[in-house]
N, C-alpha and C positions, 0 to 999 in steps of 0.2 A: 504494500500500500504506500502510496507517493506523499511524502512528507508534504503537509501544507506550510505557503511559505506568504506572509505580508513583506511588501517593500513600503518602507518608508519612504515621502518623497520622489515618486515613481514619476513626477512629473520631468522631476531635471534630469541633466545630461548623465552623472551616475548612475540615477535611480532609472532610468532606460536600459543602460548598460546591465542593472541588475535585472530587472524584466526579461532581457533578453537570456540572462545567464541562467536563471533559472529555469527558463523555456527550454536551456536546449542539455537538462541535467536529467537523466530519465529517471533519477530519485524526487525531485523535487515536481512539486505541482505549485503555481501560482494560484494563490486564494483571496487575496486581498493588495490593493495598490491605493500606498494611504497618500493625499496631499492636503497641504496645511487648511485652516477655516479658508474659508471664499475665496481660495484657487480657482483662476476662469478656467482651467480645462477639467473642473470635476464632470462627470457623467461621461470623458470622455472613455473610449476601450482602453487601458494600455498596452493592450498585445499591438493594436494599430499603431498607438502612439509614438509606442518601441519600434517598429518596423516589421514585426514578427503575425501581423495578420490579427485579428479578433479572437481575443482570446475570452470574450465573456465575463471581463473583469474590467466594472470602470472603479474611477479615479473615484476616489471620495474621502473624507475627512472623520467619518467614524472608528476613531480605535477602538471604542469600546466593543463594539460590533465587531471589527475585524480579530480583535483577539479572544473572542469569541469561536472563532472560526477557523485559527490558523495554529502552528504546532512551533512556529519559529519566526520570530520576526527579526528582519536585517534593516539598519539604520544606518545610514551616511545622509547623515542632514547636519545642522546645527548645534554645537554642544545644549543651549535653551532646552530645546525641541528633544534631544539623546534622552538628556536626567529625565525630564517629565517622562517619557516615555519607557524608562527603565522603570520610574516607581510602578507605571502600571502593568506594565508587563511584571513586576514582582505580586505584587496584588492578584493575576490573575493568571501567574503560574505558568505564564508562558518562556524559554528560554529566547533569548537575542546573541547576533550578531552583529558587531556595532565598530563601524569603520570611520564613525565622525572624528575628525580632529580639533583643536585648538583648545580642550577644556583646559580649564584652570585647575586649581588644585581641590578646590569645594566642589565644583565637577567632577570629577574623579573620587572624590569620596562619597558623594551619592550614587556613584556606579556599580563601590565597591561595597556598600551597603546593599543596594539592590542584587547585588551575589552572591550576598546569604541567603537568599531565597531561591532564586532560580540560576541556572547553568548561564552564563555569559563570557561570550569569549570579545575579547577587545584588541583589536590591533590598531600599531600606525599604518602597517602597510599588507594587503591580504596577497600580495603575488610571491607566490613561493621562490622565485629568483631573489628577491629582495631579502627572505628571510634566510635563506641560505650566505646572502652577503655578510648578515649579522653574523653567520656562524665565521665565515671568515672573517671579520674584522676582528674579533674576541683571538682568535687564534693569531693574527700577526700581531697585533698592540702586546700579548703578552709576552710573544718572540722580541719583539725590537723593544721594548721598554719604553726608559725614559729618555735614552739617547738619541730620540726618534721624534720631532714637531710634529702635530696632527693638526689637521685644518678638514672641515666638513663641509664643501660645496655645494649645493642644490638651488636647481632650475626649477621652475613651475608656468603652467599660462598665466595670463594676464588676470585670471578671474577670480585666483583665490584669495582668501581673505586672512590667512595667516602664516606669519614665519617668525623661527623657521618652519619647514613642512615638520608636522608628525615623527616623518621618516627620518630627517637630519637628527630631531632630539633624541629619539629613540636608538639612533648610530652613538651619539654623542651617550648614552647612559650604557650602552654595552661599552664602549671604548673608556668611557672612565672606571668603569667597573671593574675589567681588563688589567688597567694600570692601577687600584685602588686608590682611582681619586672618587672625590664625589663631584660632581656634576655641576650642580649647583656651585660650588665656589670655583670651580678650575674654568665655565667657559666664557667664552668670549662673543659678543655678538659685534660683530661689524667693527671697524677701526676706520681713525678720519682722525686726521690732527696729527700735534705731535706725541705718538705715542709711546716713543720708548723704546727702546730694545723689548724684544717678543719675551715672554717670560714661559722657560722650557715647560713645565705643568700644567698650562694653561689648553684648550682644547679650541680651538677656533671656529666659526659659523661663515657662513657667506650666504648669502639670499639673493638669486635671480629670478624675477619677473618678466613679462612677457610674451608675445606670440598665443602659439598653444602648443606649447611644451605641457607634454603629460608628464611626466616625473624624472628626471635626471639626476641621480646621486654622485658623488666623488671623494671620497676619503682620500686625502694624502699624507703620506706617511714622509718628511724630509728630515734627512739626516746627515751628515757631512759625507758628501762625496757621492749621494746617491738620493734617488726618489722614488715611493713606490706608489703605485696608485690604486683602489679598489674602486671601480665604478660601475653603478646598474641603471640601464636607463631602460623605460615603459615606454611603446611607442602603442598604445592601444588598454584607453581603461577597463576592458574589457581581462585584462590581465588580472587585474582587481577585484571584477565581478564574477569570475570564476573561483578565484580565490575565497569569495566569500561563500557562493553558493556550497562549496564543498565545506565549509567551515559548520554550513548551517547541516551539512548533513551529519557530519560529526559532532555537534552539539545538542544534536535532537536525542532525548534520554537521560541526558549526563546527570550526574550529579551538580547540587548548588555549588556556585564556584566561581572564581575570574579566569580564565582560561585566555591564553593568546594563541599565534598562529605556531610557533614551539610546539606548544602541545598539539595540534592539530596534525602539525605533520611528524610529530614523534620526533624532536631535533631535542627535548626538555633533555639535559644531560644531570644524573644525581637522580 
């Protein structure tokens, strides 16, 4: 029997992309395609809307209704829109998949509250390429040490609304983690002025805007007399909504929890 699946935000260009990802998972069945109060495309189909033909499922703004209805709901929308939507879905016992980024820190802890009730898995980044870089990154930062400058570059289009990306900080918490720093005090976001000789501890950011660059990462590792580079770049967000799709199949049953994509694809090491 085909897992029921709500998309959150099924109206924008992610939430299409998940539409479609779960259309084409033959574990998954679309059952609900939620869009915010007085979105003008509700009543539309989203299997149309997606490109994927009428699937029998329009747009509308009842969660209560939809998780009513479904076995897994997946969210990339707005951290606002995430929380509230975690409490309910803990209320009514539903597990999530939740791919929004930019929460703050009181964010995050009503997510991690809402995962004592139900199974939730949380990523910055759901393409299994990407999470395999982390596993490399963890594995060179603790070969090359301290004797090695790390700086985290990352590209995005024009349209997102925060940085760094998810991805950069979540590179930045395995690589300080790696080195046994912490995060928090070692990085660095962006430099302008006179700043100083680099301070070797320190973890550096860079943020590029523009175009429609879907996700472009770069770690560089520089150390006297040589540079190394790890970099993964998405050319299709569609990368992302497979990713989830199979996340959501693997969290259908689970125990209460915060789960990321590690556990998903069995990379949790310990």
């Amino acid at each position: 029997m085909a897992i029921r699946i709500g998309v959150c935000g099924a109206a924008g260009r992610m939430g299409r992309n998940l539409v479609e990802a779960v259309g084409e998972h033959s574990d998954l069945q679309l059952s609900a395609a939620l869009v915010r109060p007085g979105a003008s495309l509700a009543g539309t189909d989203a299997g149309e809307l997606a490109g994927q033909g009428r699937l029998g499922v329009a747009l509308d703004d009842d969660l209560p209704g939809a998780l009513a209805q479904i076995d897994v709901l997946i969210d990339f929308t707005l951290p606002e829109a995430t929380v509230a939507n975690v409490e309910a879905c803990a209320d009514a016992g539903v597990p999530m998949v939740i791919g929004t980024t930019g929460l703050d820190a009181a964010q995050k802890a009503r997510v991690r509250q809402g995962a004592e009730h139900i199974a939730v898995v949380h990523a910055a980044n759901y393409s299994v390429g990407i999470n395999l870089t982390l596993s490399l990154l963890a594995t060179a930062a603790s070969a090359l040490g301290d004797d090695y400058d790390v700086e985290v570059v990352e590209a995005h289009h024009r349209h997102k609304i925060d940085a760094p990306s998810g991805t950069a900080l979540r590179m930045g918490e395995v690589l300080a983690g790696a080195l046994g720093r912490n995060l928090n005090d070692c990085a660095v976001f962006g430099r302008e002025g006179r700043t100083g000789e680099r301070d070797s501890n320190t973890i550096g950011f860079e943020t590029i805007r523009g175009g429609d660059v879907v996700g472009d990462h770069t770690v560089m590792f520089l150390g006297l007399g040589e540079r190394m580079e790890i970099t993964h770049r998405a050319s299709s967000r569609m990368t992302f909504a497979r990713g989830a799709a199979r996340s959501a199949v693997w969290v259908h049953g689970r125990a209460p929890g915060l789960y990321d994509m590690e556990d998903v694809l069995g990379l949790r090491k310990g």
